[in-house]
N, C-alpha and C positions, 0 to 999 in steps of 0.2 A: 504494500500500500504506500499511497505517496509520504512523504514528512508531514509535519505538520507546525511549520514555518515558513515565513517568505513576504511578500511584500504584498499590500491590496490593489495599488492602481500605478497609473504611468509616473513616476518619480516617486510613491510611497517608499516609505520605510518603516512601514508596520507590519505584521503577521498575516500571511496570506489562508485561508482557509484550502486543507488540504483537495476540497473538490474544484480550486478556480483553477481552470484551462483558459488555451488560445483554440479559438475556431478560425483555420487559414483555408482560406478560399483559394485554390489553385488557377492559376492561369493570368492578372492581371500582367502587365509588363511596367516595370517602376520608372517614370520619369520627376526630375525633378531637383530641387537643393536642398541639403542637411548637412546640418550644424552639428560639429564632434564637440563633446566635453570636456574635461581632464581626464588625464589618465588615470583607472582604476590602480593599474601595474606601479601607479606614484605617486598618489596623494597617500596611501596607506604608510608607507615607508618615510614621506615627510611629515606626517603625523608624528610617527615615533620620533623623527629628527629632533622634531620639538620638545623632549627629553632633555635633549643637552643644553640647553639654554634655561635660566630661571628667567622670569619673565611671560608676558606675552609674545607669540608669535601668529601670525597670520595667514592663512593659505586660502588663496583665490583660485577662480575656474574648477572649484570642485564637482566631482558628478554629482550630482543627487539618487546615489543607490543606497541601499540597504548597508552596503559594510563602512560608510563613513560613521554613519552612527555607531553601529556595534566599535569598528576603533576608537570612539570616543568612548563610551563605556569600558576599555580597557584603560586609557589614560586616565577616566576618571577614578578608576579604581588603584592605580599610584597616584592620587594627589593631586591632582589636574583637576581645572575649573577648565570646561570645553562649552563651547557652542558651535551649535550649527543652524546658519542663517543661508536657506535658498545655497548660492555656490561660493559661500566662504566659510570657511572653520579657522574660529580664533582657540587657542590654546593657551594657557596661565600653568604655566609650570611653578612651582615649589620652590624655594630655597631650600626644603629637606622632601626629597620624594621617597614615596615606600618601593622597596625592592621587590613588591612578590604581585606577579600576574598572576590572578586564581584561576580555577578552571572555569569554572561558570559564565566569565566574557572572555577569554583566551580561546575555548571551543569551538566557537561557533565562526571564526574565518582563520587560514592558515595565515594570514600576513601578521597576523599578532605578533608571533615569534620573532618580529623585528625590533621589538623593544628589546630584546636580549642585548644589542652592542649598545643604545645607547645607556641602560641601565649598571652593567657592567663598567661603562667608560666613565658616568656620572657617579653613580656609587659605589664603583668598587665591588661589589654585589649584584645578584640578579636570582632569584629562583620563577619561572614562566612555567605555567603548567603547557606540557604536549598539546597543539594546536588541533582544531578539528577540520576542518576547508572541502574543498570537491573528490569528488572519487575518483580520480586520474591516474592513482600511483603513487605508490611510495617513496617520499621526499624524507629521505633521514637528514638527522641535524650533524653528522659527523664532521663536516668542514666545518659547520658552525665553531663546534668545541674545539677541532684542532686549532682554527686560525686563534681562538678566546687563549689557549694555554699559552700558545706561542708568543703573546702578549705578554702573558708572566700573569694568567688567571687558572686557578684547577678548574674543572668545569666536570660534570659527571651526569647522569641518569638519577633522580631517586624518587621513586615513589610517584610516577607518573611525569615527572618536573624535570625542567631543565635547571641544575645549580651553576651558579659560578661564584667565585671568591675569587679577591687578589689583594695583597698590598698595594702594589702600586702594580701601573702598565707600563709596560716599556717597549721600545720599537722594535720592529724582527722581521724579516724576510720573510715571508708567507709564500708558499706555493699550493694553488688550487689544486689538488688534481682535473675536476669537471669546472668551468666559467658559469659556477652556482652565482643566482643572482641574488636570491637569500641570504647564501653565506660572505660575498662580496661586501652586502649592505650592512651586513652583522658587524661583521670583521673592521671594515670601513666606519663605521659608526661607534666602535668601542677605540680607534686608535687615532681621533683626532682629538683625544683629549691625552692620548699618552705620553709619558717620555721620549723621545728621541724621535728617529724615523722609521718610517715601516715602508717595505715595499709590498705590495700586493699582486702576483704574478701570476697569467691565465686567470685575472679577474673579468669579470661578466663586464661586457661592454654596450648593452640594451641604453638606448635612449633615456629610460626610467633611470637609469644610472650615472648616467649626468644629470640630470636634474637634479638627484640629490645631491652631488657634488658642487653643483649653483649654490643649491640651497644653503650647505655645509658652510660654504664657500662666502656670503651672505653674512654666513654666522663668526666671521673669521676666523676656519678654518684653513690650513694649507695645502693644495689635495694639487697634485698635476698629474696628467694624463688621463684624465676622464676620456670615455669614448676609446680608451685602449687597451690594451690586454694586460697593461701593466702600469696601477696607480702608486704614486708614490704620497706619502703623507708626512708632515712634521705635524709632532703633536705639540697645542698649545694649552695654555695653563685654561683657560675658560671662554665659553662663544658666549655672544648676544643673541637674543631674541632678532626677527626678520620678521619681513612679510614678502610674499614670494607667489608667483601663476605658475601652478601647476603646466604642463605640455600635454595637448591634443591626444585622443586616446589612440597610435596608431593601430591597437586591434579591431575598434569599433569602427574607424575609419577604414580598414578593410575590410570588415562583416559587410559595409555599406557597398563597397568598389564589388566584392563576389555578388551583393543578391542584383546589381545593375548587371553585370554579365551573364547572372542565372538566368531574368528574365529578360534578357535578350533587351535590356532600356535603356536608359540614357541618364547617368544622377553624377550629378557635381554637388563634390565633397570638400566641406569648410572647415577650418581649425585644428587642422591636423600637416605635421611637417611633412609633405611628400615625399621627402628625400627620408626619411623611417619606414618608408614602405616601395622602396627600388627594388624587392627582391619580387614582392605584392604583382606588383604594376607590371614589371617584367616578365610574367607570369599567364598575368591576364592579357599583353600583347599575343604572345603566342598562342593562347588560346582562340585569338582572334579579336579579342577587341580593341578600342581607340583610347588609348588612356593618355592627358593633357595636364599635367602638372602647373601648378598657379603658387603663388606666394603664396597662398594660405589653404592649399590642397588640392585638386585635382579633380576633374572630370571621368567617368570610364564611360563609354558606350558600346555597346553589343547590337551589332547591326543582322547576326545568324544565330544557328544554335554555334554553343561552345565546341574547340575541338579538344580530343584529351591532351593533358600534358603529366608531366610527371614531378611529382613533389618528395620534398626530404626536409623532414624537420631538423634543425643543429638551432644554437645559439647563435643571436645574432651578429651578426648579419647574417646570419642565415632564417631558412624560413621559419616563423616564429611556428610553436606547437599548438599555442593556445586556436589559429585559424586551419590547427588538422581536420579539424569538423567542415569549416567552408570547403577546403578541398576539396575535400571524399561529398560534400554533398554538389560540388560542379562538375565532378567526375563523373556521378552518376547520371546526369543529365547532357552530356557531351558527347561527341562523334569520334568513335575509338576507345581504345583502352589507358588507362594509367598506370601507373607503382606508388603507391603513395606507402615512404619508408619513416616509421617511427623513430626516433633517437632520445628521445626525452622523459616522457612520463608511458610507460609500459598499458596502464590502462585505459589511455586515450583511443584505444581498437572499439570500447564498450558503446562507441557511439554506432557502429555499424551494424549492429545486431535492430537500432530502433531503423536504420536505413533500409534494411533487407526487407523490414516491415512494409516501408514503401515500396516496395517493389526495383529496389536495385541491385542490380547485380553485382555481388561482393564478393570475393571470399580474402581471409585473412593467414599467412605464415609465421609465427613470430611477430617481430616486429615489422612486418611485410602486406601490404592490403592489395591487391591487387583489382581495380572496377573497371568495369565495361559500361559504357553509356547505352540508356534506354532513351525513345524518345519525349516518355513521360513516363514520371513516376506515377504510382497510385494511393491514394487517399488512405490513410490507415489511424488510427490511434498509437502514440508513439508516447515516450518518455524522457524526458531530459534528464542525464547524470551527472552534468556538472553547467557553468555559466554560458559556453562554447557551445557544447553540443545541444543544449535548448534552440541558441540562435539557428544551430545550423539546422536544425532538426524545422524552425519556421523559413528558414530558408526553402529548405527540401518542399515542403511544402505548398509552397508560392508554385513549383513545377509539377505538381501531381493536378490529376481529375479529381474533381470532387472536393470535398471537404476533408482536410487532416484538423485532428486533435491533437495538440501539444500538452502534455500534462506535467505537472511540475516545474510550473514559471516562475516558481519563487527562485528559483537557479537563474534564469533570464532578470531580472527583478534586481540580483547584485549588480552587473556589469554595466548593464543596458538601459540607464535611465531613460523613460520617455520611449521605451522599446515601440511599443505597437503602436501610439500616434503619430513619430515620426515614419515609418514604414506606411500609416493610412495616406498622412502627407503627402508620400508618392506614388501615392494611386495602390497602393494594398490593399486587399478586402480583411480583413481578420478582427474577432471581436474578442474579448476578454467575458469569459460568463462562466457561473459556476451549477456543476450540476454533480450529481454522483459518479464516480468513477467506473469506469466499466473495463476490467484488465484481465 
């Protein structure tokens, strides 16, 4: 049966009742303009930023989803006086904050676990209960604790929590083995208050990671090589509070670029850096469409059906994971076959098993999927298991006969502020109604 939380309406962030569905009407073609928010992937992680500074700190262009709030209920549970007003969250940090994230707002999104570096860096201390987040795969903390010791903190597992302790931090040569973007921001966030210098090597170089690095940066921190594989940090005795604009979501702003090529339409996309999504765009050329890059986002238009192409998730700059679900659902609706090869999170395949539902032709190897395009999907009742595969899942939809049911859009509801009005916007049929589940 579905959860039984999630958000009530377009930008809510209250608890959705476990029978509210999307009813997507297949076949419209999307023409039209839409406005991208801030990044999901980075106002959570400048939240916790807002840790190392006593003070007020400011952050603008926020989405209006479900997990800004829940992250403020984590800060406000170390000590934090938070607000959220429409697309800004002000922050009041503590001159003494409490070190222990409990589980009861820790659970309920995986980005909590980002207060570990700055709590750590701030007090010396940190115990975060184990995060709860989507069902995608197993994300352990093990770079977390490495990069945390290597600093000069012990760090261990106990009793569901993540500990750390230290005397003092001090600067050390980190080597990532994976370009974790969690553990980058950990690591990064505990050592711009350290002793000496730290380098950070095969660190995560995602757009969300410069921003924080702005931010940090803002806060008079010392940080070079953001956007590289390798940051390097002096650590300073204390930051100030900022106020700081979030960057353009570019996942949402590519959910927007695939469902304009799925339905074969025409949508210019706003507030999002183009250039975060070269790999996107380049993608969708080959598939056939027109895509026109602009200051402030880009155009895609689909003048045919799609043709296939083949996809491979890595860190970026490579294809992000989070839009493994757009792919596999343009695949299935494209002329020829794909590969569409996982590298990141192991249970991102669980979206294909709702796709087969529609009527697409899948099957999966490992970390391997291989689809064949139909020339239309079929209507079915389907499931979302995480933020992605909801979108892609109304994506899929928009291409089938008939009516699909979306179930469990409180997944849709975190990422996708404003999901199903702006999608009506341009020319979408789908309503949000709740009735009993039928699975």
């Amino acid at each position: 049966m579905p959860p039984a939380s999630g958000a009530t309406g377009e930008g809510a962030v209250a608890c959705t009742p476990v029978s509210e569905h999307f009813r997507v009407h297949g076949g419209p073609r999307l023409v039209g303009e839409v406005h991208v928010h801030g990044a999901k992937n980075s106002v959570l992680k400048l939240m916790a930023g807002a840790l190392l500074a006593e003070g007020t700190t400011t952050i603008t262009n926020c989405p209006e989803i479900l997990d800004v709030p829940l992250m403020g209920d984590v800060l406000r549970g170390l000590g934090c006086e938070v607000t959220v007003a429409a697309d800004t969250v002000r922050i009041t940090t503590p001159a003494e904050l409490k070190h222990e994230a409990d589980y009861g707002s820790v659970s309920k999104l995986r980005a909590s676990v980002s207060v570990l570096g700055p709590l750590v860096g701030r007090c010396r201390r940190a115990k975060v209960a184990l995060p709860g987040g989507d069902a995608i795969g197993s994300r352990p903390l093990d770079m977390h604790q490495a990069g945390l010791r290597r600093l000069g903190a012990r760090s261990e597992i106990e009793h569901g929590c993540v500990v750390a302790e230290a005397e003092g931090l001090h600067g050390a040569q980190i080597w990532l083995d994976f370009p974790s973007v969690g553990a980058t921001e950990n690591i990064l966030m505990a050592a711009v208050l350290a002793d000496g210098t730290t380098v950070i090597d095969n660190a995560a170089r995602e757009p969300e990671i410069v921003d924080l690095c702005v931010m940090l940066q803002q806060m008079g921190a010392r940080i070079s090589g953001a956007g590289t594989s390798t940051l390097t940090v002096d650590g300073v005795p204390r930051l100030q509070p900022t106020e700081h604009r979030v960057i353009g979501d570019r996942i949402v702003g590519a959910t927007w670029a695939f469902a304009a090529a799925m339905t074969r339409g025409d949508v210019h996309v706003r507030g999002v850096d183009p250039h975060h999504l070269d790999l996107v765009l380049e993608k969708l050329r080959l598939a056939g469409a027109q895509t026109d890059p602009a200051d402030d986002g880009f155009r895609v238009v689909m003048p045919r059906r799609p043709t296939s192409v083949d996809f491979v998730t890595l860190p970026y700059p490579g294809f992000a994971t989070d839009l493994q679900p757009m792919a596999i659902a343009l695949s299935a609706v494209s002329e020829g076959t794909s590969m569409i090869t996982e590298n990141v999170f192991e249970a991102r395949f669980r979206f294909i098993e709702e796709m087969i539902r529609l009527g697409a032709d899948a099957r999966t190897d490992g970390h391997h999927a291989v689809v064949r395009g139909v020339e239309r999907l079929s209507s079915a009742p389907v499931w979302a298991s995480d933020i992605r595969a909801g979108a892609g899942l109304v994506l899929a939809g928009m291409c089938a006969d008939g009516i699909t049911e979306v179930w469990d859009v409180f997944h849709i509801d975190r990422g996708y502020p404003g999901f199903l009005r702006r999608l009506c916007d341009l020319g979408a049929e789908i309503e949000r109604v709740s009735a009993p589940p039928q699975r």
